[in-house]
SELOKOL-627126 format. One line per 8 residues: number of its first residue (from 1); their letters; for each residue y, z, x of N, C-alpha, C. Coordinates in pm, whole numbers, padded with zeros to 5 digits, always signed. Layout:
N
NUM = A = Y/Z/X/Y/Z/X/Y/Z/X | ...
This chain:
40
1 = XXXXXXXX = +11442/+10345/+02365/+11338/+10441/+02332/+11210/+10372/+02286 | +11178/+10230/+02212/+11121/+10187/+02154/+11028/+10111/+02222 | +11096/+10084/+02387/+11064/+10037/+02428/+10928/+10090/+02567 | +10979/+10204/+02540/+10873/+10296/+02641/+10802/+10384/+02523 | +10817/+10432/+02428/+10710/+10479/+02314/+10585/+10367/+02289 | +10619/+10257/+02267/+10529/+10177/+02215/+10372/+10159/+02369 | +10450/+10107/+02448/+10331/+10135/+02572/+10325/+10243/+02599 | +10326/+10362/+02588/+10272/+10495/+02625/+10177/+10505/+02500
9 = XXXXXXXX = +10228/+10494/+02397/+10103/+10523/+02283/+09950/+10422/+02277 | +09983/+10330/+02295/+09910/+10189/+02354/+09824/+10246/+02441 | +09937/+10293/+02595/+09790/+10353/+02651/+09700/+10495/+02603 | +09790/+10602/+02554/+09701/+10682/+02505/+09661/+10669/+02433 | +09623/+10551/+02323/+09472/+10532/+02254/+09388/+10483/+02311 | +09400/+10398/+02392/+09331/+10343/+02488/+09202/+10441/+02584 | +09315/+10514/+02656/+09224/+10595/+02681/+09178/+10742/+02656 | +09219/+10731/+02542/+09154/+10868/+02432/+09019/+10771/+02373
17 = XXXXXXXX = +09059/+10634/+02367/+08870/+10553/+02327/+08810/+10565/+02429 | +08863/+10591/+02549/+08745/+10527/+02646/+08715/+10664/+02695 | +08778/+10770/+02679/+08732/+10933/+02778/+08718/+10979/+02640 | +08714/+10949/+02506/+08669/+11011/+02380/+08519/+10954/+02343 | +08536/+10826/+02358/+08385/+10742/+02269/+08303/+10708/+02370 | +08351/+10585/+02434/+08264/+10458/+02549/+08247/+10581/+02656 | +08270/+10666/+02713/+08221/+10735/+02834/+08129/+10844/+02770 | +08102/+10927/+02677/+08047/+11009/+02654/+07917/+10950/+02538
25 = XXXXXXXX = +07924/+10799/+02511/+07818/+10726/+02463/+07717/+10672/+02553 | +07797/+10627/+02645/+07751/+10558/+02773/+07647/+10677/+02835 | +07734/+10768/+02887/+07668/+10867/+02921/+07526/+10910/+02878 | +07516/+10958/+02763/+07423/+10982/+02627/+07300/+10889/+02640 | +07363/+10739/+02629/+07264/+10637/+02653/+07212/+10639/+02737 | +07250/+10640/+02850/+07165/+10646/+03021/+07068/+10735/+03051 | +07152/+10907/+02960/+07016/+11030/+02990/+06908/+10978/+02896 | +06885/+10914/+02764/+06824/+10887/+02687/+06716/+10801/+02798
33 = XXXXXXXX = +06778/+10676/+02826/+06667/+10597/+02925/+06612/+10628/+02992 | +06686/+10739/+03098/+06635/+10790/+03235/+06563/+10876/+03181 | +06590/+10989/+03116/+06517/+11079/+03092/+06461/+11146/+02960 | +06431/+11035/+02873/+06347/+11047/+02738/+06327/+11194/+02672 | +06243/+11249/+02728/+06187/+11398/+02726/+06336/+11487/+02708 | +06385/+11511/+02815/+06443/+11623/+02848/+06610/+11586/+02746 | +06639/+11454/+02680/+06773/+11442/+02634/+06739/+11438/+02468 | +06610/+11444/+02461/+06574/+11457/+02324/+06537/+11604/+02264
């Protein structure tokens, strides 16, 4: 059991950081550059 819990949780933090934080920062950042005006 210990042995398949530990990498499943591994990956779902993983990518609960990356489709929670780094993609919707990323995102954010880019409209900011591209489009100053309209993301402010």
């Amino acid at each position: 059991m210990k042995t398949f819990l530990r990498p499943a949780l591994s990956v779902f933090v993983l990518l609960s950081a990356i489709t929670g934080l780094a993609y919707p920062l990323a995102v954010t950042g880019i409209a900011g550059a591209v489009f100053p005006e309209q993301a402010a």
